[in-house]
N, C-alpha and C positions, 0 to 999 in steps of 0.2 A: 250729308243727310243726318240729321238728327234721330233718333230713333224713339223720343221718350212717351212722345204721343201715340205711337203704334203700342209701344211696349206699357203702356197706362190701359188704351184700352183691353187690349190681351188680356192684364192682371182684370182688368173689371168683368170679361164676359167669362173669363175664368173663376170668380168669384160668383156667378150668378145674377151680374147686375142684368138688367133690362137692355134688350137692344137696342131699346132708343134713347139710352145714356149711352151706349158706346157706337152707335151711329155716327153722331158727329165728330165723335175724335178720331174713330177713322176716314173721315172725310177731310181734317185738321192734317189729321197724316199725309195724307195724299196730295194737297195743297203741300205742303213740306216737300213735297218729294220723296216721302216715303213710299218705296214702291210695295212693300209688302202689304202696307195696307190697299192698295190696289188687288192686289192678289188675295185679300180677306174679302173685300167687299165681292169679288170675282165668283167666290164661293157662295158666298151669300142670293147672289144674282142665280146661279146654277142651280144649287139644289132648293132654292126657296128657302133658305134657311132666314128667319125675320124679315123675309122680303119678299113681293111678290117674282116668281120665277122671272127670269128676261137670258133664253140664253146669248142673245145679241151684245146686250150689256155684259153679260160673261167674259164672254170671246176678246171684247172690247177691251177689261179692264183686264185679263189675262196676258193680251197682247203686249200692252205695255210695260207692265211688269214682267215678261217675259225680254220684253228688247230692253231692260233693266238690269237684268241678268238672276232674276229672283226663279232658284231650277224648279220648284214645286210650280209654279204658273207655268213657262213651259213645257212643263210634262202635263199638264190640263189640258194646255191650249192644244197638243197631240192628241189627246184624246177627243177633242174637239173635234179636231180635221178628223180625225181616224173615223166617227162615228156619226159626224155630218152636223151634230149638235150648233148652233147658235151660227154655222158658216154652211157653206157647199162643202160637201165630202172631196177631203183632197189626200190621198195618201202619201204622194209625196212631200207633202207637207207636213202633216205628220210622223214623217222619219225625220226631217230636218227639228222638228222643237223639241223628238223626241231625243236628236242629237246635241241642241244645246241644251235640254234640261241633264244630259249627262255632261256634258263642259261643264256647267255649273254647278253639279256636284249631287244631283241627284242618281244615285246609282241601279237606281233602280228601272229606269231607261232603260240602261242596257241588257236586260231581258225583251223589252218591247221592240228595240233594236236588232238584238242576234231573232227574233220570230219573224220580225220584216225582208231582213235580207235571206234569213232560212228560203221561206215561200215565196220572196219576190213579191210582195206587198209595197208598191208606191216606189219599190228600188228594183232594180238589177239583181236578179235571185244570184246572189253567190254566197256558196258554203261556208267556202275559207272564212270571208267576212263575216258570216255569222258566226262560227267559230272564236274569233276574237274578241266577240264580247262577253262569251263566258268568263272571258277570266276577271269581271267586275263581278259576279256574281259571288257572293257569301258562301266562304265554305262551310259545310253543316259541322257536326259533330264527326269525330272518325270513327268507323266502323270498326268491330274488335278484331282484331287479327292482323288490322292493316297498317301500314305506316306510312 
């Protein structure tokens, strides 16, 4: 995968170009094989950003960039299942992409994760399990006194 077309238009809507100069190069990308640009347009389709809303088209381009391995689309595409948007509400479906957008390095899953198995949302309610996803979680600052 080449990346220079994703990363051209990024620099452009970053710059404040027009969306419909950086429309086609993320379409250019995607054609390449860039899945990230999948996972921009995906956005774009979701919240209407320079486009008309489509959450089908969403789900759609999430998906695939999600079975890409790109963990920000995957963690969408959970949120997707989780809240019925652009698919049928599926919870256990959304524990699963909420699982590979944490394989794939979004860490921030595993709060959405250890909430699901806490309550038994779309999984098997067990503690333990939720339990071990804390330990993805950020440790804050340490409190005074403690070590």
């Amino acid at each position: 995968m080449n990346g220079k077309l994703y990363d051209k238009a990024l620099a452009l809507i970053n710059r404040g170009a027009s969306p419909g100069d950086v429309y086609p190069l993320l379409l250019e990308a995607m054609d390449a094989g860039d899945y990230r640009a999948h996972y921009a347009l995906g956005t774009w389709y979701l919240y209407g950003r320079h486009i008309k809303v489509s959450n089908k088209k969403a789900v759609s381009l999430f998906r695939q960039a999600a079975e890409n391995d790109v963990a920000e689309a995957a963690f969408d595409l959970a949120v997707c299942y989780e809240k019925g948007e652009g698919v049928r509400k599926d919870l256990s479906k959304a524990a699963a992409f909420y699982l590979r957008a944490l394989r794939c390095g979004d860490e921030s899953a595993a709060e959405e994760l250890r909430r699901m198995f806490y309550w038994g949302f779309g999984v098997e309610k067990n503690r333990m399990i939720a339990s071990e996803f804390a330990a993805f979680e950020k440790p804050g600052p340490e409190k005074p006194g403690r070590r």
